[in-house]
C-alpha positions in Angstrom: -1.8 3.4 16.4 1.1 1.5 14.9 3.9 4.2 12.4 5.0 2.2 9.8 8.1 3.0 8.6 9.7 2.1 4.8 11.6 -1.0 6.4 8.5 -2.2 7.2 7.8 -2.9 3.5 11.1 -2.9 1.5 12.0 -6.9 1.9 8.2 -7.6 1.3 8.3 -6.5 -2.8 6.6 -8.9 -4.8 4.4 -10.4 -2.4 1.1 -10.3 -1.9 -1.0 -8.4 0.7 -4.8 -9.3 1.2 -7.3 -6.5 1.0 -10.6 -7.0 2.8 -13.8 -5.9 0.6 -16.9 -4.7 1.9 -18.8 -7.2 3.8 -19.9 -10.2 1.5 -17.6 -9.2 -1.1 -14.7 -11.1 0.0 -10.9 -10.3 -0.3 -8.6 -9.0 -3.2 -4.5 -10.1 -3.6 -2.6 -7.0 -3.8 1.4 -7.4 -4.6 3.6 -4.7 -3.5 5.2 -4.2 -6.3 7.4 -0.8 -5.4 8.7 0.6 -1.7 10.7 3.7 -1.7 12.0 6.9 -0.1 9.7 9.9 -1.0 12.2 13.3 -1.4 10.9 15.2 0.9 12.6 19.0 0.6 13.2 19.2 4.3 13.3 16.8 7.0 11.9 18.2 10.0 12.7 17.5 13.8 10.3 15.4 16.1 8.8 13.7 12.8 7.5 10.3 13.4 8.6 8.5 10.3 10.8 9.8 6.7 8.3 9.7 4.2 7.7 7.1 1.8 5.8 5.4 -1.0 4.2 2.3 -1.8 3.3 0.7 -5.3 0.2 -2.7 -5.5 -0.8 -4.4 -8.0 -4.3 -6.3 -8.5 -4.7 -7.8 -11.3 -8.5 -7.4 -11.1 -10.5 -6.2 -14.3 -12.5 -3.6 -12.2 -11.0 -0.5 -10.7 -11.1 -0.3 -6.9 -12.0 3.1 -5.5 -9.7 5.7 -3.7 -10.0 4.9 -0.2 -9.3 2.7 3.1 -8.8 -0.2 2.8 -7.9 -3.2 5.8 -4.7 -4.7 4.4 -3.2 -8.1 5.8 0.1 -9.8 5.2 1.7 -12.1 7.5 4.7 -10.3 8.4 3.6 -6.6 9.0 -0.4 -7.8 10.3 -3.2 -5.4 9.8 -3.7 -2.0 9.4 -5.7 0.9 7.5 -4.2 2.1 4.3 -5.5 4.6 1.8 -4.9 3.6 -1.7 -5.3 5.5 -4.8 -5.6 3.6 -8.2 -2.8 5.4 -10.5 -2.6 3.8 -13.8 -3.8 0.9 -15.2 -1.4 -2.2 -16.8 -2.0 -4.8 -19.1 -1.5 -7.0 -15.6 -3.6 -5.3 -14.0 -4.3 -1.4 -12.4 -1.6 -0.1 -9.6 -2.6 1.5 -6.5 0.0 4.0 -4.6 -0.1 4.8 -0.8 1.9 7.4 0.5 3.0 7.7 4.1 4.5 11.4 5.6 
């Protein structure tokens, strides 16, 4: 299982990332839109990554469910990532992940 780390994302802001759909139902542009440091209180020894958050956009005008989702992108490949829709935009709703 691959640890992504922040560094992983921060120089990929404002592009897009390609979410895979149920079967049949295609794939959906997400653009990271926000990578950052999470303050954690305490950093503890022997932990795998520093913990840190991720902002997407998808300019969509239905609201994807909480849940895993296959991501792609070019540079980073693809992996499992559990977005949560957080607020929605004029552009569009924003979905967070959180790595810790």
């Amino acid at each position: 299982m691959q640890v992504m780390q922040l560094g992983d994302f921060a120089s990929r802001v404002n592009e897009t990332f390609t979410v895979s759909l149920d079967q049949g139902e295609g794939n959906a542009p997400f653009v990271l839109v926000e990578a950052r440091p999470v303050n954690a209180p305490t950093t503890q020894s022997g932990q795998a990554r520093d913990p840190f958050s991720l902002l997407f956009r998808n300019e969509a005008a239905i609201l994807f469910p909480q849940r895993i989702y296959r991501m792609h992108h070019e540079a980073t490949g693809e992996f499992g990532i559990f977005l949560v829709p957080i607020a929605r935009e004029r552009a569009g709703f924003l979905y967070q992940a959180v790595f810790n």
